[in-house]
N, C-alpha and C positions, 0 to 999 in steps of 0.2 A: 360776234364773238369768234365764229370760225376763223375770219379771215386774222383777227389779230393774234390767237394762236398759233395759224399757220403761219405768220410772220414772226411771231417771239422768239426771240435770239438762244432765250432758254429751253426752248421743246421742237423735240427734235421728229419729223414727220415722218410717218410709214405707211402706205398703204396698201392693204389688203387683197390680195391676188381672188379673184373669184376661180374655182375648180382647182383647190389645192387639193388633190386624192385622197390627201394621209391628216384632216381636218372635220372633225364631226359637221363644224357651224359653215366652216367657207366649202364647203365641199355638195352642201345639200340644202343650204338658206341662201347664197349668194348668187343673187336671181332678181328681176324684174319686178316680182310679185311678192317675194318676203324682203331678206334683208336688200334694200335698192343701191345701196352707198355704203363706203366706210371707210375713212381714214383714220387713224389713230394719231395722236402727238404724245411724246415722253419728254417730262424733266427729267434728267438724272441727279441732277443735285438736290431736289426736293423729292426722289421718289415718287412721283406724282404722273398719270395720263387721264386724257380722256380721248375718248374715242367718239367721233362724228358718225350719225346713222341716220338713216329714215326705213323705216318698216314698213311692209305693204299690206294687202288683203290676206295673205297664204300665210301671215302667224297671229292670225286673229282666232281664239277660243269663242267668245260672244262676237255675236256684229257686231265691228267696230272696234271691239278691244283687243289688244294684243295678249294672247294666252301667257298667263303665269309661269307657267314651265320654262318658256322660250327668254322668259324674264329674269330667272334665276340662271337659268344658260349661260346669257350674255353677260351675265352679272361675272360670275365664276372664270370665264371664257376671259374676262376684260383683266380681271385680277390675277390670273394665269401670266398677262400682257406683262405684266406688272413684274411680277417677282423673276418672271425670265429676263426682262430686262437688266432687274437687278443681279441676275446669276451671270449675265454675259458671258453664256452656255459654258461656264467652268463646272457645274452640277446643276442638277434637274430636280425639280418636287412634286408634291401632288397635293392635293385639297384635300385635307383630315377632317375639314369641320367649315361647314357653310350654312350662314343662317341670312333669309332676305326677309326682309319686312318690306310689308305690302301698303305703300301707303295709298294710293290713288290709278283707276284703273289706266293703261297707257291706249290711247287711243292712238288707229294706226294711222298713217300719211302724215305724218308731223313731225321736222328732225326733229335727232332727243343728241342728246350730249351721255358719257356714261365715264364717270370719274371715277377712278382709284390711287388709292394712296395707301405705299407701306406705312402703316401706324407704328409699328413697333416691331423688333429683330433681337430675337433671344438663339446664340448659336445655330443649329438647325431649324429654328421657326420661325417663321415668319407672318405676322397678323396682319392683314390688308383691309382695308375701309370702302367701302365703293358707295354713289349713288347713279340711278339712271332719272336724268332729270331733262325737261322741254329746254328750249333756247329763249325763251320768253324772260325778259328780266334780266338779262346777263348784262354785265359790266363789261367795262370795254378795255380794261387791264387786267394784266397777271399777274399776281401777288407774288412773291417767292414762299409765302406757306403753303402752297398749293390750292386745290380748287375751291379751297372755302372762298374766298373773299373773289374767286371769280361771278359769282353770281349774288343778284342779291334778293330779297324774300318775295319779290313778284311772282318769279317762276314756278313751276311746280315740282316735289321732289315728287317720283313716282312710285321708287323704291330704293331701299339702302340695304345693303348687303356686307356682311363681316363674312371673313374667313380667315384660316387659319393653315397658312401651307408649309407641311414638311417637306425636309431633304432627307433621304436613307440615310439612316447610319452610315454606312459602308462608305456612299459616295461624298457624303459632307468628311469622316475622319481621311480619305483620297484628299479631296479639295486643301483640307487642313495641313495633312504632308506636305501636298505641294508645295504649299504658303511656307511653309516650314524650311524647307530645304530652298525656297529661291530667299528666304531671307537669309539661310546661315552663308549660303552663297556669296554673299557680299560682304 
């Protein structure tokens, strides 16, 4: 599945600099021993990425399992991915509201795949959907509805994650001026 997204005409590839300073997760997990890997891809016509990883021993809570914390992290972190994408740094937002359900424990040394998608776009809000799911089961095309119909019910979902990210007031009514004025422009 990796390599047919890496090749999909529709998603576009970025990968992740290990020892970015000014980065909670790539600054202090991208290492040998926790996070090993990570490329991202973005659709922008479907709002839609996932991100390719494998996790090591050093974010494991139980033997073997990858700690929950570091789960919600990535989750938040990925959907962050997301809606900066869609800001195409004209404005900036933050996580108001993040809720992960736990479905099955992630066991570490295993790529996982980690999906989000904007659900829905009310002015300043923005609600994103995410799962972090194994590569086991995946299908070997990319749907234009985004990552649903990338995988199909063999694989395992580990965890699904909703959030809900604002823009400031201040800097979303800025964004809207601008929009404003480059269209009276014309």
């Amino acid at each position: 599945m990796y390599n047919h997204i890496k090749n999909h005409p529709r998603f576009i590839e970025r990968v992740f600099f290990r020892n970015s300073d000014e980065h909670f997760i790539r600054s202090t997990l991208y290492n040998d021993k926790a996070i090993q890997y990570a490329t991202s891809h973005y659709n922008e016509q479907d709002q839609t990425g996932v991100i390719f990883l494998k996790l090591g021993k050093a974010v494991c809570g139980h033997d073997g399992i990858v700690h929950g914390g570091l789960t919600a992290a990535l989750i938040d972190d990925f959907m962050g991915e997301i809606f900066y994408s869609v800001a195409k740094r004209q404005y900036y937002g933050f996580t108001a509201y993040l809720k992960v359900d736990y479905k099955s424990p992630i066991p570490h040394d295993i790529p996982l795949a980690v999906c989000s998608k904007i659900s829905r776009h009310e002015g300043r809000k923005f609600w994103i959907y995410s799962e972090v799911r194994d590569l086991q089961g995946s299908k070997h095309n990319a749907s234009k509805n985004g990552f649903d119909e990338l995988f199909d019910s063999s694989g395992t979902v580990y965890a699904t994650g909703e959030a809900l990210y604002v823009v400031p007031k201040a800097v979303w009514d800025s964004y809207q001026a601008m929009i404003a004025s480059a269209t009276s422009d014309k």
